[in-house]
Each structure stands twice: as structure tokens, then as C-alpha cells.
C-alpha positions as CSV (number, residue, x, y, z in Angstrom):
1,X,0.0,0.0,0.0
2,X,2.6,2.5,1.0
3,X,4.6,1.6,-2.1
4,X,1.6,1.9,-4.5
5,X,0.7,5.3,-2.9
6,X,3.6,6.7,-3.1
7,X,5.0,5.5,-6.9
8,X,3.7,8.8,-8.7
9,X,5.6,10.9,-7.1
10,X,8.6,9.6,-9.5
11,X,6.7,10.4,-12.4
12,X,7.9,13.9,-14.2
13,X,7.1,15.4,-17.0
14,X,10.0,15.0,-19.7
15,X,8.2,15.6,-23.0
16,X,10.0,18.7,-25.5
17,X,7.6,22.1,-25.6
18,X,8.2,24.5,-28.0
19,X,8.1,27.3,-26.2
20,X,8.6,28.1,-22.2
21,X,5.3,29.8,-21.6
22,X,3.4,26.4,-23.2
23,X,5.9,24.0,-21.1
24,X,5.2,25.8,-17.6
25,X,1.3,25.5,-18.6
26,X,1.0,22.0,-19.1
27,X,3.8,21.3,-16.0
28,X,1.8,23.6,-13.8
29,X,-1.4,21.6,-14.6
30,X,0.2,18.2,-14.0
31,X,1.6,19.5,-10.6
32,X,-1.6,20.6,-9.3
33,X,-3.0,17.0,-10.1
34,X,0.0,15.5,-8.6
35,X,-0.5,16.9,-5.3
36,X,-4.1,16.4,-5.2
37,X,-3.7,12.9,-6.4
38,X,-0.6,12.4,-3.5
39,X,-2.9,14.3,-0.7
40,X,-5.5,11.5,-1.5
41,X,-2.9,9.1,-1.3
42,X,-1.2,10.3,1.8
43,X,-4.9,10.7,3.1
44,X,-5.6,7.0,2.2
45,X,-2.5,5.6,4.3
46,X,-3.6,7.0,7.2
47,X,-6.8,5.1,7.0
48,X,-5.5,2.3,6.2
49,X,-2.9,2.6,9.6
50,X,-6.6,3.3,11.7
51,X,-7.9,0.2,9.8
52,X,-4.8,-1.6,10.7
53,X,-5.3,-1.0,14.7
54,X,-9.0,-1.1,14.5
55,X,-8.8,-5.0,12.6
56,X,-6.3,-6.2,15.4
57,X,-8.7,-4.9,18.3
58,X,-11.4,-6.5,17.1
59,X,-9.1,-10.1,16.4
60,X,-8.0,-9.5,19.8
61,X,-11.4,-8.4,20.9
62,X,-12.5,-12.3,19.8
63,X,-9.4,-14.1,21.2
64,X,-10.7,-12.4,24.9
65,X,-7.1,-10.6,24.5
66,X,-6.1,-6.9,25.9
67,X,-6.8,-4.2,23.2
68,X,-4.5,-2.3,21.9
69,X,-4.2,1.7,22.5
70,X,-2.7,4.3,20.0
71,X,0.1,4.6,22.6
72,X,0.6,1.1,23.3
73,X,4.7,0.8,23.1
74,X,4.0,-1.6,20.3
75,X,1.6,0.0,18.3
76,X,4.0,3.2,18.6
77,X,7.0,0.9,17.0
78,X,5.2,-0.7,14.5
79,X,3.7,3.3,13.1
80,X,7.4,4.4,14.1
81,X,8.8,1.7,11.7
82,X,6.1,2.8,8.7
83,X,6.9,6.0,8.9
84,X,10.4,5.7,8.2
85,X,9.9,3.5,5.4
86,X,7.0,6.4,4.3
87,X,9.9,9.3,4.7
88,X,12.7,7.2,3.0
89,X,10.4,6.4,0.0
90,X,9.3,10.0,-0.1
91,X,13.0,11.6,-0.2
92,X,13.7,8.5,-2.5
93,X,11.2,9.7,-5.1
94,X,12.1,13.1,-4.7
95,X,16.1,12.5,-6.0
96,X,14.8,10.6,-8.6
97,X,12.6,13.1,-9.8
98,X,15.3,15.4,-9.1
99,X,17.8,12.8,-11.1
100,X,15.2,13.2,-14.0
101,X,15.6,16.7,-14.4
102,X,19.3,16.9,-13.6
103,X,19.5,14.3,-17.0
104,X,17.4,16.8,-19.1
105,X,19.5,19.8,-18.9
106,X,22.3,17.1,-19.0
107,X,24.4,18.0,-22.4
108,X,26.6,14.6,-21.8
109,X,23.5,12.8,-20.9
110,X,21.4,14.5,-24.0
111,X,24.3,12.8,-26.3
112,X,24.1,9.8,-25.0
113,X,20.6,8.9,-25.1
114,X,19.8,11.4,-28.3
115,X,17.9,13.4,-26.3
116,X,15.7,16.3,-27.6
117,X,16.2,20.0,-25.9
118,X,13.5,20.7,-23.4
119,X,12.7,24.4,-24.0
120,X,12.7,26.6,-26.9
121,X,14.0,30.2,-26.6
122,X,15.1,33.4,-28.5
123,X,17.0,35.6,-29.1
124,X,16.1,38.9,-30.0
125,X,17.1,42.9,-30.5
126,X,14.1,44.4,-28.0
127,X,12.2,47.3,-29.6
128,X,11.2,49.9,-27.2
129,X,7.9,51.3,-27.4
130,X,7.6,54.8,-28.9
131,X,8.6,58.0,-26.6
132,X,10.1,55.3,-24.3
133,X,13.3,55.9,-22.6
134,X,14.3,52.5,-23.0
135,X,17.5,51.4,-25.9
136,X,17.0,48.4,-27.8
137,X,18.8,45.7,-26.5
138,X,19.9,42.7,-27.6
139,X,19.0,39.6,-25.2
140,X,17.6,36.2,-25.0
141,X,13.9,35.9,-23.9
142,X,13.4,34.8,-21.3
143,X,16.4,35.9,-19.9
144,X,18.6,33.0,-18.8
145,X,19.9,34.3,-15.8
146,X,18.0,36.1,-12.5
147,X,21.0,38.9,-12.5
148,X,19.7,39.9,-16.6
149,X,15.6,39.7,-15.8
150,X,12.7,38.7,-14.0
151,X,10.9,35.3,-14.9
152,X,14.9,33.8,-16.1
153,X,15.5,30.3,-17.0
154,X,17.5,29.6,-13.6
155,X,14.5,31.2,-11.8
156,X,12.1,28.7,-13.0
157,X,14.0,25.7,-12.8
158,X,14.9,26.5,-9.6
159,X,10.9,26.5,-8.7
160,X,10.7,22.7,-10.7
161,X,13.4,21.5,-8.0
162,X,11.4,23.2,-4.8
163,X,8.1,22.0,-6.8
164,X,9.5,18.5,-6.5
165,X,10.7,19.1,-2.9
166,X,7.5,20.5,-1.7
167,X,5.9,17.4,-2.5
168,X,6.8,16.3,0.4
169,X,4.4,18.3,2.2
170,X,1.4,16.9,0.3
171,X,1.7,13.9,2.7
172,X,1.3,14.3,6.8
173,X,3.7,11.9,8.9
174,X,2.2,8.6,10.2
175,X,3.4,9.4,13.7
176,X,3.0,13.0,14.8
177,X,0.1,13.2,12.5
178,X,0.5,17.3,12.1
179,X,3.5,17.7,10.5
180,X,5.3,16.6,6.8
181,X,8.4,15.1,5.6
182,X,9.0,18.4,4.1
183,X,12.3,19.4,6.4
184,X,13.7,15.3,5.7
185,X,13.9,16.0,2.4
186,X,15.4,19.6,2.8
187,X,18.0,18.1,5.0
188,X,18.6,15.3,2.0
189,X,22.2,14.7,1.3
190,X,21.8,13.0,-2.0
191,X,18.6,15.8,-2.9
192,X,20.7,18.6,-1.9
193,X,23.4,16.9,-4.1
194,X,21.1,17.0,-7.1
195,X,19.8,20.3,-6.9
196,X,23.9,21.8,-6.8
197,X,24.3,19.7,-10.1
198,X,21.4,21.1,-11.8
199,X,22.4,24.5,-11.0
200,X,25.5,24.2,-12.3
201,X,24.6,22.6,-15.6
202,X,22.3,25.5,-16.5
203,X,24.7,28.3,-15.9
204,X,27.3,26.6,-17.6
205,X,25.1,26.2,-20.6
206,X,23.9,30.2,-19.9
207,X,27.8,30.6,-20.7
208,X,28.0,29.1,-23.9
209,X,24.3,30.5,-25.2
210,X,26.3,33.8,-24.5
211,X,29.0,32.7,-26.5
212,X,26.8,31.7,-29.0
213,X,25.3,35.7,-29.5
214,X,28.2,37.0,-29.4
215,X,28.6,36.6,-33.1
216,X,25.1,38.6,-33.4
217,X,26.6,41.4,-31.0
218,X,29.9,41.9,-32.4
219,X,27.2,43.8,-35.1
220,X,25.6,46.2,-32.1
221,X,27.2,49.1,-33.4
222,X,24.2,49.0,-36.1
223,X,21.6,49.6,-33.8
224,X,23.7,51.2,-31.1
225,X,24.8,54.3,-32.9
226,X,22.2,56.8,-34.1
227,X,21.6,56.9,-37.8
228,X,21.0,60.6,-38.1
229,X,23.9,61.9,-36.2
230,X,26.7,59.5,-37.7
231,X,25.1,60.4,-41.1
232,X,25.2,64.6,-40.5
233,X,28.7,63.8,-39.2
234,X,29.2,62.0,-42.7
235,X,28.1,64.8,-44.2
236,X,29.8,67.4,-42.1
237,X,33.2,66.0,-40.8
238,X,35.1,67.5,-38.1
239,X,37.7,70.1,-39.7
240,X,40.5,68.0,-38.5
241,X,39.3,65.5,-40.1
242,X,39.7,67.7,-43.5
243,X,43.5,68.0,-43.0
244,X,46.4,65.5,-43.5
245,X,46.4,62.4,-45.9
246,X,42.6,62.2,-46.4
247,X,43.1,65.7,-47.7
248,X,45.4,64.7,-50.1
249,X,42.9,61.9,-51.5
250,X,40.1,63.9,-51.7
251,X,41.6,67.3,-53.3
252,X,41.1,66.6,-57.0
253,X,44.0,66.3,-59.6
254,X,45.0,69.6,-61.5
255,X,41.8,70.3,-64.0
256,X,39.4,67.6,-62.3
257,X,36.4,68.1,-60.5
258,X,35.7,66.6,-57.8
259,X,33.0,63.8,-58.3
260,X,29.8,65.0,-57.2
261,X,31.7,67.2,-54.3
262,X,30.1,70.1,-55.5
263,X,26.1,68.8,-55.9
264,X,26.1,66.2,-52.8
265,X,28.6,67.9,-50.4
266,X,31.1,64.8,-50.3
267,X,32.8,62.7,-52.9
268,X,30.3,60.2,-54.4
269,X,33.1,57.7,-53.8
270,X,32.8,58.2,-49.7
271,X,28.8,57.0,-50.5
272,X,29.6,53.9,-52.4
273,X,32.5,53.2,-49.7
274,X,30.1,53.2,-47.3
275,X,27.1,52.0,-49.1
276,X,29.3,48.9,-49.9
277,X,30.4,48.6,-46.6
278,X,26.9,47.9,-45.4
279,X,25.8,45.3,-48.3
280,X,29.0,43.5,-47.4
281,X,27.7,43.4,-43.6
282,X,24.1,42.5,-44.8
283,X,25.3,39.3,-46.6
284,X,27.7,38.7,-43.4
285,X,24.5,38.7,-41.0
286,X,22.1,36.9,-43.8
287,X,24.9,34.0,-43.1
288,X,24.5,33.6,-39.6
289,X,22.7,30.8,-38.5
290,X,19.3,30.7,-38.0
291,X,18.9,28.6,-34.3
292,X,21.1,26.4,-32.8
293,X,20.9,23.7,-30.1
294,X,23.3,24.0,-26.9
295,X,22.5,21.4,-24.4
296,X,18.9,21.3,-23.5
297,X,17.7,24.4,-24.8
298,X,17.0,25.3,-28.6
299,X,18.0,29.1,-28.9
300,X,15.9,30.6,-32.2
301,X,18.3,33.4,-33.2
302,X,16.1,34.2,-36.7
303,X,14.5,37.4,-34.8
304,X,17.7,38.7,-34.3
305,X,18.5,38.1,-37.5
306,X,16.2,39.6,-39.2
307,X,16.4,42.5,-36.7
308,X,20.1,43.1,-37.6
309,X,19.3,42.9,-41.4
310,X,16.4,45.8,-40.9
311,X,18.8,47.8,-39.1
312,X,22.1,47.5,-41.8
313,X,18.8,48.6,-44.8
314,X,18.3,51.5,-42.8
315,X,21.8,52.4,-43.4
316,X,22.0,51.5,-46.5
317,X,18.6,53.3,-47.2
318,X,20.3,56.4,-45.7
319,X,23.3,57.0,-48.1
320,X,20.9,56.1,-51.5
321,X,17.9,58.2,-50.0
322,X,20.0,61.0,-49.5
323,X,21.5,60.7,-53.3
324,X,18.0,59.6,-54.8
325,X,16.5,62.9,-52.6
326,X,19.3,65.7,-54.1
């Protein structure tokens, strides 16, 4: 009985969802079932211990025999002895649940057993809402760390583990009958154990997500540096910027003009360089990949992407505009 009752708690849910907001959804409703289904459970083995003492009274009751009281030193040893084997089974089935999700976000354990990624997440260049105060920012959503961001991968996982923990407390102890094996399993060497390795296995794969965008943000100077103001600066170098060897390529040969100097205000050369310059970068960034898997999480770097392509058009659209315009 004590076995059967306590055999779900074991059970975890280790299908792949596509996205974190869908996975917490269908967890949360299979937790909530959990512990009602385990409260039941926990309820039933109480009845079954009062059922116990009540079917040995009556036996003894027949055989003209003492009856036994809730605080007879026996009847104390034998609920003494079930509720040991109730707590070890409990913090048993936590670690293993525990053991469960340590082997999901597991990259060795992933390769070994050609496991899927668990979550799905992205990363994107943030567009702040209009009059806002806010810079775009490149990040990953949700943010993978509690230091970047509220509701962060670490953050959540770390609920799954107390989640599992606090399944403890779904079942009252046989023998004080108001209290929970909540604090045995807190106090669990080989839980504790688990929950340090799971830990560590997300933030190192934090690190090499990060490592991952870097090759997106070595580009942040496209959405970083304002548009207008490096283009009037384009338009209207610094004087010292007019003297020395640049001076001496721009200053036309003897009985040229310059190229467009007059009508645009700089050498149509200085355009193309720069127009170039950004159609180079746009087939650079239309090369970087589109997602990538690193250890149990799928990161789906096409918003960025496509964010950083937008961004090097603008440019682009800046220098031809401005020709097209005069």
C-alpha cells in the first residue's frame, strides 16, 4: 500500500515544448493534479494505519485478549517503523525526480541517449515602445539568468526543483500526525546533491548561449549608434578630419572636379564606400545561422537576425535616399 501510494511521485514530465510559456502550462497543470492525487494518497494511508489497529482490536477483541491503544509501546513501534519506510520512500522519489531533471538539462546525458532540448527560446534585438526611454537591447527571452531579468531560466528551474521538494508536504507523517516530511527531504544529502548539479549545468550552458550571440553582437554598433547623427557627421566631418592624408585623396588632380563634391557635399566615392560597406555586412549577417541547439535548450536566433538585417537597410537606405533625394 505504502509503495503503491507513493509511486507517482517519481513520475515527471520530460516531453520537449516548443516554447517556455506552453511547457510551464502543461507542468503547472500536471503538478496541481500531482498533489491532489498524492494528498488523496497520503490521506488513504492513514486510513489504512486506523484500519490496521481497529482489525487487530477487534481479532484481539474475539481471542478475549487486551486491546490495543494508540500509545501502546508496540503500536507506537510498528507506526514508528512505517513512517520511516514512508519518509525514505518520499525523499527516494524526490532524488529521482530530481535525477530526472538533472539528466534533461544534461548535455553529456542529452548525447548519450539522443535526447531532444526541453525548452525553446530566443534571441532577440528588444524594440522599445515609442517615446520610451528605453534602448533596444539585444537579449535572450526569457532571460537565462536572475541577475539579466525577471521570470529567467535559472529562476524557473529553480521553482521545478522546490516544486518537487515541496511534494513532500502533500503527505502528513504517520506518527505525529501534524506535520510533513517536508524538512527530511530539505536536509537530504543526495537531494541537496542534485539540486547543486542542476544549478551548475544551467549556468554553464547560460555561458555558452552567450557565447553563441556573441557573433550577433559583435554587429551592435548598427543599432547602437544613431543613424542621423553619424550620417550629419558624414556629411559634415570635423575640420581635423579635413587635413592630413585624407586631404590629399580627396583634393582633386590639376583640371578635375571633384566627383559630385560640389552637388552632394562629399565625394560620391565616400557614399559607395560606405554604401558597400553595409551590403558586405548585410550578406555577413544573412549567413549567420538561424537557431542552434546547446544542451537542452533550442535558442531561435532568426529574430535577431532579421532585426540586424532591418537595421544595416536603414543604413544602407540612408546613403541612397539622400542621393535619390538631391
Amino acid at each position: 500500500v505504502v509503495v503503491h501510494g507513493l509511486a507517482p511521485l517519481g513520475q515527471r514530465l520530460l516531453t520537449c515544448l516548443p516554447l517556455v510559456e506552453d511547457f510551464q502550462r502543461k507542468y503547472n497543470d500536471q503538478r496541481k493534479a500531482r498533489e491532489k492525487s498524492l494528498t488523496e494518497r497520503g490521506k488513504s494511508m492513514h486510513d489504512h494505519i486506523s484500519d490496521s489497529l481497529s482489525t487487530i482490536n477487534g481479532l484481539k477483541q474475539q481471542l478475549g485478549l487486551p486491546l490495543l491503544e494508540p500509545d501502546t509501546e508496540s503500536w507506537v513501534a510498528y507506526v514508528s517503523h512505517v513512517n520511516e519506510m514512508v519518509k525514505d520512500l518520499v525523499c527516494m522519489s524526490v532524488v529521482h525526480s530530481l535525477k530526472n531533471l538533472r539528466d534533461q538539462v544534461s548535455t553529456e546525458w542529452l548525447k548519450e541517449n539522443d535526447g531532444l532540448p526541453l525548452l525553446d527560446i530566443k534571441l532577440v534585438l528588444t524594440q522599445p515602445a515609442a517615446l520610451s526611454a528605453d534602448t533596444q537591447e539585444a537579449r535572450f527571452v526569457p532571460h537565462l539568468s536572475s541577475k539579466e531579468g525577471t521570470g529567467s531560466i535559472d529562476t524557473i528551474v529553480n521553482e521545478w526543483i522546490k516544486d518537487y521538494n515541496d511534494t513532500a508536504t502533500c503527505i502528513t507523517r504517520l506518527d505525529t500526525g501534524d506535520d510533513n516530511y517536508a524538512q527530511d527531504v530539505y536536509a537530504h544529502k543526495d537531494a541537496n546533491s542534485m539540486a547543486k548539479q542542476i544549478n551548475e549545468m544551467i549556468t554553464a550552458s547560460a555561458e555558452q548561449c552567450h557565447k553563441y550571440a556573441s557573433q550577433f553582437l559583435q554587429h551592435a554598433a548598427l543599432w547602437e549608434k544613431d543613424i542621423k547623427k553619424e550620417f550629419n557627421l558624414f556629411l559634415n566631418p570635423p575640420q581635423s578630419a579635413k587635413h592630413g592624408d585624407d586631404e590629399a585623396e580627396d583634393k582633386p588632380k590639376e583640371g578635375e572636379e571633384a566627383p559630385g563634391s560640389e552637388f552632394f557635399g562629399v565625394h560620391l566615392e565616400k557614399f559607395d564606400q560606405q554604401i558597400t560597406k553595409y551590403e558586405k555586412l548585410l550578406e555577413k549577417i544573412n549567413d549567420l545561422p538561424p537557431s542552434s541547439v546547446v544542451g537542452w535548450l533550442r535558442i531561435d536566433s532568426k529574430p535577431i537576425r532579421e532585426s540586424l538585417k532591418d537595421c544595416c537597410k536603414k543604413w544602407i537606405e540612408t546613403y541612397t535616399g539622400y542621393i535619390v533625394a538631391r
